[in-house]
C-alpha positions as CSV (number, residue, x, y, z in Angstrom):
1,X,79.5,46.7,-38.5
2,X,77.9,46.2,-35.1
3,X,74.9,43.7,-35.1
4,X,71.8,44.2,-33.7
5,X,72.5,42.4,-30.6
6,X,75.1,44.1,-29.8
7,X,73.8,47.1,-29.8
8,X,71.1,46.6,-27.2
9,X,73.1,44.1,-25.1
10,X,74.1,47.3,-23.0
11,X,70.3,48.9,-22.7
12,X,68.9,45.2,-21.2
13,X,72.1,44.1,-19.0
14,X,70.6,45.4,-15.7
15,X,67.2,44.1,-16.2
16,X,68.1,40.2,-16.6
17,X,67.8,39.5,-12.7
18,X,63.9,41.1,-13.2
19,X,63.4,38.4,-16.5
20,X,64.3,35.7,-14.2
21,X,62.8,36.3,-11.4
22,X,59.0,36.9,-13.1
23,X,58.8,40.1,-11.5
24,X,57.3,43.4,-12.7
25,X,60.3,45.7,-13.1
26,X,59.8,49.0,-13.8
27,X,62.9,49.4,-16.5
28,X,62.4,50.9,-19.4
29,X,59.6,49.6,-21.6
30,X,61.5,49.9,-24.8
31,X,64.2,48.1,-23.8
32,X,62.3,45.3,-21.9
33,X,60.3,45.0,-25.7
34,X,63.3,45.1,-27.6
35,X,64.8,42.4,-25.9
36,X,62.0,40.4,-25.7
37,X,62.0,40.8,-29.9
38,X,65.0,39.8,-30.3
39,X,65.5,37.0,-28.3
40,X,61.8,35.7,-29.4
41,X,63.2,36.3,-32.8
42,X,66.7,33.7,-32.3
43,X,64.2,30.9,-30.5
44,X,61.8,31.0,-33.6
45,X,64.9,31.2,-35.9
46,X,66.8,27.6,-34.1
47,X,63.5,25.9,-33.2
48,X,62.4,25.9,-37.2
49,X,65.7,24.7,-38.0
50,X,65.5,21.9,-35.0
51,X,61.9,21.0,-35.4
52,X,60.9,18.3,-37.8
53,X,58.5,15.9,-35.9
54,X,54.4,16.4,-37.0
55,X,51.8,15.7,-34.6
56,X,51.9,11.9,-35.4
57,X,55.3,11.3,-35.4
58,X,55.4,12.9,-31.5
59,X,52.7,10.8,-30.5
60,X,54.7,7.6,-31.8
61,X,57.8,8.7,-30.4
62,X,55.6,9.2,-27.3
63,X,53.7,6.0,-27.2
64,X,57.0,4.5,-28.4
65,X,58.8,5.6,-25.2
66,X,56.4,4.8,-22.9
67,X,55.1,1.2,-24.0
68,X,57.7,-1.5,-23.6
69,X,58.5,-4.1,-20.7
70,X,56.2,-2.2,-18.6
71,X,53.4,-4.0,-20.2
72,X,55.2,-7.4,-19.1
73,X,55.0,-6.7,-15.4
74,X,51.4,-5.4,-15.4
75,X,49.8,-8.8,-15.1
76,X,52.0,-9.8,-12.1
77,X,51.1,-6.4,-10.5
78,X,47.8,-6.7,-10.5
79,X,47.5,-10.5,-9.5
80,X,49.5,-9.1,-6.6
81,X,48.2,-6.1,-5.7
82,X,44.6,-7.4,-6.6
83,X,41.6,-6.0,-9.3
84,X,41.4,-2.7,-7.2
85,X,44.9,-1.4,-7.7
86,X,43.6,-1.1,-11.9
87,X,42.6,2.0,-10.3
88,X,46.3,2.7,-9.0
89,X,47.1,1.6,-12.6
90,X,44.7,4.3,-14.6
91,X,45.4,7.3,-11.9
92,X,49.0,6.8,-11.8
93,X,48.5,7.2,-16.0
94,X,46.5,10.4,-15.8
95,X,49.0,11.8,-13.4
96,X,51.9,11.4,-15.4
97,X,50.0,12.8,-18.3
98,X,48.8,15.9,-16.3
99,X,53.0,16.4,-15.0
100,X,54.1,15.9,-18.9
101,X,52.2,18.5,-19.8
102,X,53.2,21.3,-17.0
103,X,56.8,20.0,-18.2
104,X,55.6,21.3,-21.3
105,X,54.3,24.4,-19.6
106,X,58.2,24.8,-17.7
107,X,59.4,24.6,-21.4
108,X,56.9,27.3,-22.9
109,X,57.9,29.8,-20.2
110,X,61.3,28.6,-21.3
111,X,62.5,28.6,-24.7
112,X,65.9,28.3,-24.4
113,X,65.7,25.1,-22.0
114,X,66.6,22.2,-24.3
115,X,66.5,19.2,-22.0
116,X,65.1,18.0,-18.8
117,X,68.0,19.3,-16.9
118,X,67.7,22.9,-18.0
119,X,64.2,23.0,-16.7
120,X,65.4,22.1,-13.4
121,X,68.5,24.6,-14.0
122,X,65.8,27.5,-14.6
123,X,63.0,26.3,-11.5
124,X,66.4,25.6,-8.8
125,X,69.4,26.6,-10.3
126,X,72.7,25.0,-10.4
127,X,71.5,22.8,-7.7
128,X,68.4,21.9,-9.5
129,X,70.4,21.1,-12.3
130,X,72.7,18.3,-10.6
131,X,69.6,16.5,-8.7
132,X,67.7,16.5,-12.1
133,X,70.6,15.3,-14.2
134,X,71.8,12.7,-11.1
135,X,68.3,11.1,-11.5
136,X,68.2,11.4,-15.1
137,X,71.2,9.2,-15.7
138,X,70.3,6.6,-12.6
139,X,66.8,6.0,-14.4
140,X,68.5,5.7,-17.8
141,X,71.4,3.1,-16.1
142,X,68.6,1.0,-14.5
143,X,66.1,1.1,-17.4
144,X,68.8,-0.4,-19.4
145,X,69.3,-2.8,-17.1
146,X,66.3,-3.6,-17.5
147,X,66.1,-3.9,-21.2
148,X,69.2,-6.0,-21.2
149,X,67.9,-8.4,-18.2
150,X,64.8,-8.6,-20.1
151,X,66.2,-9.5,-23.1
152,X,68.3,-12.3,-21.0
153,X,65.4,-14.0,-19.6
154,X,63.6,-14.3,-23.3
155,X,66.3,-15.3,-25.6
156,X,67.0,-17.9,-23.3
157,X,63.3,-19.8,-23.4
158,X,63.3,-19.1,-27.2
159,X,66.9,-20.8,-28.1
160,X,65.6,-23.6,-25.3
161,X,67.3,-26.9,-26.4
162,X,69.0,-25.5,-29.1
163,X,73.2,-26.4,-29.2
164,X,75.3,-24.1,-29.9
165,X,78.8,-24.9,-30.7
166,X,81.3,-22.1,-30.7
167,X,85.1,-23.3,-29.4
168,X,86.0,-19.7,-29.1
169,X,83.3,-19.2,-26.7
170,X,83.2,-22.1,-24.4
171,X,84.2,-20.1,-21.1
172,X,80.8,-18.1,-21.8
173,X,77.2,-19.7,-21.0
174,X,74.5,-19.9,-24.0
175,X,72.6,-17.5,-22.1
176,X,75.7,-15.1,-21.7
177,X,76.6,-15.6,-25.7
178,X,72.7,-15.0,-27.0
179,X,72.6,-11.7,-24.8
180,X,75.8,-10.6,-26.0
181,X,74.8,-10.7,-29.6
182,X,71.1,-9.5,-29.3
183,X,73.0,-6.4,-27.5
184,X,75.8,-6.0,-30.7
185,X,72.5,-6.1,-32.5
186,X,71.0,-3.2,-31.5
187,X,74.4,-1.2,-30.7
188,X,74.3,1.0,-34.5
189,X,70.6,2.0,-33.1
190,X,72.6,3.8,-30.5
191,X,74.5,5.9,-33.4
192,X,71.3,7.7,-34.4
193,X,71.1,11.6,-34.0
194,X,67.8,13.0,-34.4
195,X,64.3,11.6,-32.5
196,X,62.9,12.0,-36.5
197,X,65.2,9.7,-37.5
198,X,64.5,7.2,-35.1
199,X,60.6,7.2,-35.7
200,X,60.8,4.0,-36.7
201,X,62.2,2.3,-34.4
202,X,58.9,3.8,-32.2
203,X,57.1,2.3,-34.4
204,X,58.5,-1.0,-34.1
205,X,58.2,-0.9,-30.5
206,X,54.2,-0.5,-30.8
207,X,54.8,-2.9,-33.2
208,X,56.0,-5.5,-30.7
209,X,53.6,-4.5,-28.3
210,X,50.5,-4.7,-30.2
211,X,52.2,-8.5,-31.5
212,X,52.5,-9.4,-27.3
213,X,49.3,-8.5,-26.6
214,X,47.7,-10.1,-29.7
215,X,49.7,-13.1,-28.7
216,X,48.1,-13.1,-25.2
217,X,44.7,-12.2,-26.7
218,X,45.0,-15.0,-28.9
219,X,46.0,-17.5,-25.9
220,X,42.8,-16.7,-24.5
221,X,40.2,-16.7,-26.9
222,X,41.4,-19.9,-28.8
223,X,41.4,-21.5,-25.2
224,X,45.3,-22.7,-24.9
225,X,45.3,-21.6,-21.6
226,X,41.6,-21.7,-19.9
227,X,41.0,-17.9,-18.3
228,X,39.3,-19.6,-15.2
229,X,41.4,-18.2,-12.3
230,X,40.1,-15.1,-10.2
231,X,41.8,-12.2,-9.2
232,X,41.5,-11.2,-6.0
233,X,40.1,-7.9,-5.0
234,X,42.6,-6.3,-2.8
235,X,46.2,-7.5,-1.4
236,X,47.0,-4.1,0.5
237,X,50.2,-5.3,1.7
238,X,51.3,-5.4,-1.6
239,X,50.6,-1.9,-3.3
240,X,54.1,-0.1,-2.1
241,X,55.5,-3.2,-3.8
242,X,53.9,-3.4,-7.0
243,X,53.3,0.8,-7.3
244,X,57.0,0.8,-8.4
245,X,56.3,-1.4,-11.3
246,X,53.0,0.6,-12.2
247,X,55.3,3.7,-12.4
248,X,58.1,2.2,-14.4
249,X,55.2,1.7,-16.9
250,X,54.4,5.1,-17.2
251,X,58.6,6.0,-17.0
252,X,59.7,8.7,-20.5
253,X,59.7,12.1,-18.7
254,X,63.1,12.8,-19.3
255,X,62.5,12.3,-23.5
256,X,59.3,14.2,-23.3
257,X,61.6,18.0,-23.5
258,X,63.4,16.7,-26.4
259,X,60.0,15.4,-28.3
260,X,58.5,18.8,-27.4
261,X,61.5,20.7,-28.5
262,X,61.3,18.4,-32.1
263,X,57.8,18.9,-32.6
264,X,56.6,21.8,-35.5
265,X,53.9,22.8,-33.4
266,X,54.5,22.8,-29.4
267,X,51.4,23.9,-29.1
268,X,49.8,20.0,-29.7
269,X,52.4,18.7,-26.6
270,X,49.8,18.1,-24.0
271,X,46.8,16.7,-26.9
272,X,49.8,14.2,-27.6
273,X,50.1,13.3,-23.9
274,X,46.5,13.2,-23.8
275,X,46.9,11.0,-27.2
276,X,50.0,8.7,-25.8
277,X,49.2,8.2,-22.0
278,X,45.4,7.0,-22.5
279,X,46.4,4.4,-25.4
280,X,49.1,3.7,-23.6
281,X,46.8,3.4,-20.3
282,X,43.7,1.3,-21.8
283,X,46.4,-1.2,-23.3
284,X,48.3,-2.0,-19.7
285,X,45.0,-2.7,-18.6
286,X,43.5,-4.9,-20.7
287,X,46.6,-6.7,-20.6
288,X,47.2,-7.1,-17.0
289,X,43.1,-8.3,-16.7
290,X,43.9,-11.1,-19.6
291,X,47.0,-12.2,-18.4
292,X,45.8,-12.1,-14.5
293,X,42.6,-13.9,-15.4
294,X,45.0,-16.8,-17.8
295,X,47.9,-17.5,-15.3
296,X,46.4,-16.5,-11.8
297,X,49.0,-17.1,-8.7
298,X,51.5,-19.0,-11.3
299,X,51.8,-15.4,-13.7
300,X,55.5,-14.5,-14.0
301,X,56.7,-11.0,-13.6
302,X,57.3,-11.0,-17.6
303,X,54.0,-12.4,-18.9
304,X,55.6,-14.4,-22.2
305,X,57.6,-16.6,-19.9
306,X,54.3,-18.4,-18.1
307,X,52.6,-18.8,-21.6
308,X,52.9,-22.5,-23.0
309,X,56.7,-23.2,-24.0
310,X,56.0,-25.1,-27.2
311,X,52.9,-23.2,-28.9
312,X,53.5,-21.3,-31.9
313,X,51.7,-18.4,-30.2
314,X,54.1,-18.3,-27.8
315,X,56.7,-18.2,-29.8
316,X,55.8,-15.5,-31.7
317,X,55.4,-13.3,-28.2
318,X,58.5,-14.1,-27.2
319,X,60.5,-12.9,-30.0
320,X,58.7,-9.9,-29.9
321,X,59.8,-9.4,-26.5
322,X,63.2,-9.9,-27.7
323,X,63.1,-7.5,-30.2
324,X,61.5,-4.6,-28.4
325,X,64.7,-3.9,-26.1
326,X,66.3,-3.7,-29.1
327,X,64.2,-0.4,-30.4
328,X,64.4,1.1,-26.7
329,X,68.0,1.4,-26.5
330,X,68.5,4.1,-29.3
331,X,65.0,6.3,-27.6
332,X,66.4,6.0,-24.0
333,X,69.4,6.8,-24.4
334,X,68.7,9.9,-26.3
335,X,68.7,12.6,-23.3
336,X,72.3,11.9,-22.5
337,X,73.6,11.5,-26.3
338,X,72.1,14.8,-26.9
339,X,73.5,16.6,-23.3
340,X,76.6,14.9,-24.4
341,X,76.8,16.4,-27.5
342,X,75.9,20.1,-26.3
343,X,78.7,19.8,-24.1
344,X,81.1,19.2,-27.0
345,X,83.1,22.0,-28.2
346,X,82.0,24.2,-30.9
347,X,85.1,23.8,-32.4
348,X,84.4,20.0,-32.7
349,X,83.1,19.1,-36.3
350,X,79.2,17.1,-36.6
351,X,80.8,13.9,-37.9
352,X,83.3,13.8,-34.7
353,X,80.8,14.6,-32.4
354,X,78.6,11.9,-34.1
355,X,81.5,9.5,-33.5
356,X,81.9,10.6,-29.9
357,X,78.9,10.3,-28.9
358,X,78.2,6.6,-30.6
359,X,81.8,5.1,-28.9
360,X,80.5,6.3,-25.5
361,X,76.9,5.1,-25.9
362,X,78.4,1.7,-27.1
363,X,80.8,1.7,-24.4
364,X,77.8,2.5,-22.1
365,X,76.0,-0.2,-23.3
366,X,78.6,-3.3,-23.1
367,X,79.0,-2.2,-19.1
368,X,75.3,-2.5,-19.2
369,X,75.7,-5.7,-20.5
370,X,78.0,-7.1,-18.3
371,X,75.7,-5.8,-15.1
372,X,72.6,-7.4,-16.2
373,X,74.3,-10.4,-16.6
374,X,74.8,-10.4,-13.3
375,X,71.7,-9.3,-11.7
376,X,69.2,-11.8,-13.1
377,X,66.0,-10.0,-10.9
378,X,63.7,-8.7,-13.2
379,X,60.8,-7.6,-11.5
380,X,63.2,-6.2,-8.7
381,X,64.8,-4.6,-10.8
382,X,61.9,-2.5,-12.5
383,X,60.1,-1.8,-8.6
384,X,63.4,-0.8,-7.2
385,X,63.5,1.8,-10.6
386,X,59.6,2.8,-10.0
387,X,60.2,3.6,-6.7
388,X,63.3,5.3,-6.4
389,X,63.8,7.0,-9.6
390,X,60.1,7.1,-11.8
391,X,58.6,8.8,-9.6
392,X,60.5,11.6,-8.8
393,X,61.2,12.3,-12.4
394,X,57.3,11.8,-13.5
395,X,55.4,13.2,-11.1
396,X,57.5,15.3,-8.2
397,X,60.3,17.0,-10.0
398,X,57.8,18.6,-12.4
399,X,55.3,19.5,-10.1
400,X,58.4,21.6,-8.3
401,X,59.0,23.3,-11.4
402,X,55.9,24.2,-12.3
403,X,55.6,25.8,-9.1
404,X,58.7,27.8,-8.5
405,X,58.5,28.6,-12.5
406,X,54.8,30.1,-12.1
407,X,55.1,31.2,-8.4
408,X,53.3,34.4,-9.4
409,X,50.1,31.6,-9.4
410,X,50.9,29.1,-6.8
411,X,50.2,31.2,-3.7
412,X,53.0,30.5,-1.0
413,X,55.5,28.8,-3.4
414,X,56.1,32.4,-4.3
415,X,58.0,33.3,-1.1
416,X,59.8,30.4,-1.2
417,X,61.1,30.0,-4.7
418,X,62.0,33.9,-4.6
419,X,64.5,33.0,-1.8
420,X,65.8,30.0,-2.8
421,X,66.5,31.6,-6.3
422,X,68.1,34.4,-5.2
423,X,70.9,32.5,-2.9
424,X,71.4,29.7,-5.4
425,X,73.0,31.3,-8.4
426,X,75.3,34.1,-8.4
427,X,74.3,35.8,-10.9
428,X,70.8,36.8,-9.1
429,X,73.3,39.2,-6.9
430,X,73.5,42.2,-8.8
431,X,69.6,43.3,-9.9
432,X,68.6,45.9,-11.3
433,X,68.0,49.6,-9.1
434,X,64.4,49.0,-9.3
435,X,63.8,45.6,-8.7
436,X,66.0,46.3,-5.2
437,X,63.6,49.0,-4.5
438,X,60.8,47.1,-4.8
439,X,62.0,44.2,-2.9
């Protein structure tokens, strides 16, 4: 019996270059509404069987994603950069929420784009698929870099003065040995499928977070470190510097097509962005004005590691700081488990693709490992991210495809993005009769 699909597959063949290129074609109308039903009708089918995530859950994966070590380095920014670049801080925030949601714009006109690369497949082509997955996966390597240096730097001012005596280890340094096993820790995290199943480990990132800056708060209003130092108003010279690191705080573009794709209702992506990215906004700065106004000129790029060694308060921060790398790896990783995954064959069963895609994310993560061992810079580390990486994936590459996707509104991007479109992909060679009359 032939299926439905098959039976208009003939009738729409010759208007697919018009679909894509968001022209007018003058096709036939039944055919142009038939397809449209039909394919409407298969993204509404796999998106309730995908989506699972309510409105809070989205903005906890959200907020989850974007709070982390970002909130570490904002105190050291803006001693640096001066009071004035809170400014920087705030505007960069409401950018990045204005660019997540024309990401979730680029996926509306869409549906079948999955992931952050597809969007740039569908603005660029094949071409715009490679840049945005050769970013994607440099942000990803360096963020975890990150995590892992982070996580470094902490363990060893928590286990200070403690012995450890391990034969079987003695070619390794404590440092080396703690970071090895907070990173086995965390590797099963990185076996996790679903964002909805890994909720909770969002929620023990805001967890942390809300315990560091409590910590901080705490260190300030029961006086163990007098808040008597002032911030100076501008250091100009150092904004290009310390704009990376206000970036990295705001990095989690590429998971923000995945949390849109899991959500019931897409319709509540950009109130969630709204939601995520002012919390998210009013907590960096109230932390970096506390921690600026408590350390001054002495602030370290990771805030727990100037407050006093030996005060309970401190200690609690700091293995909270330990502990949030540890719910980032499973979230961060998510965009190339799941683009991983897709690329498996059909023919591949769940459980093996499960298992191959947990063996290459822990394999992934013990190179990481070994790196950040290696590379103790922390704060270099998240600028050189900010400003190489960040801010092409949070604020240029979706600007570009909100343009080229809705040229029909962006004035001279139409020209352009026509062009490009039609000598980047092959399969824009062979339009329909009457879109090559109208052209």
């Amino acid at each position: 019996m032939i299926s439905r699909h098959e039976k208009l597959a003939p009738q729409w063949m010759t208007c697919d270059a018009c679909v894509e290129e968001n022209k007018g074609c003058k096709c036939d109308q039944d055919t142009q509404d038939l397809k449209s039903a039909v394919v409407n009708e298969a993204d509404v089918e796999h998106h309730t069987d995908q989506a699972n995530s309510s409105f809070a859950h989205s903005v906890i994966n959200m907020i989850g994603m974007l709070i982390g070590l970002g909130q570490l380095s904002t105190p050291y920014a803006l001693e640096n950069g001066g009071w004035v670049s809170a400014f920087l801080l705030v505007g960069l925030g409401v950018i990045c929420a204005y660019t997540s949601h024309l990401l979730g714009k680029c996926l509306a006109k869409s549906p079948k784009s999955r992931s952050y690369t597809d969007i740039g497949q569908h603005a660029f082509g094949s071409n715009g698929r490679v840049l945005a997955a050769t970013f994607i996966y440099l942000e990803i390597f360096m963020a975890l870099v990150s995590y892992t240096i982070s996580l470094h730097d902490n363990l060893i001012t928590v286990f200070a003065g403690t012995q450890l005596r391990l034969p079987i280890w003695a070619k390794l340094y404590k440092s080396q040995l703690l970071t090895a096993m907070g990173v086995l820790v965390a590797l099963p995290s990185l076996w996790l499928r679903d964002l909805s199943s890994i909720s909770f480990l969002s929620s023990g990132g805001i967890l942390m977070s809300i315990v560091i800056f409590t910590s901080v708060a705490c260190t300030a209003i029961f006086q163990v470190v007098k808040a008597n130092h002032s911030i100076p108003a501008l250091h100009l010279h150092k904004i290009p510097a310390i704009s990376g690191l206000y970036i990295f705080s705001y990095a989690g573009h590429i998971v923000f097509p995945d949390l849109y794709k899991s959500m019931k209702d897409p319709s509540k992506f950009t109130m969630v962005s709204i939601v995520s990215f002012a919390s998210v906004s009013a907590l960096y700065a109230s932390l970096a004005f506390m921690g600026a106004r408590l350390f001054g000129p002495e602030v370290s790029s990771q805030i727990t590691l100037s407050m006093p060694r030996h005060h309970i308060i401190t200690k609690i921060a700091l293995w909270a700081t330990v502990l949030t790398p540890m719910t980032k790896y499973a979230l961060e990783f998510a965009p190339f488990a799941i683009q991983l995954e897709h690329n498996l064959p059909n023919s591949i069963s769940s459980r093996t693709k499960t298992v191959i895609r947990g063996a290459v994310g822990s394999f992934l993560l013990l190179v990481i490992l070994a790196l950040a061992l290696s590379v103790p810079y922390f704060e270099h580390v998240l600028s050189l991210t900010g400003s190489l990486v960040s801010v092409s994936i949070c604020i240029v590459f979706p600007c570009a495809f909100f343009c080229v996707m809705y040229s029909n509104i962006c004035g001279n991007w139409q020209l352009g993005s026509k062009w490009y479109r039609m000598h980047a992909d092959s399969h824009f060679e062979y339009p329909c009769l009457y879109c090559i009359k109208d052209s």
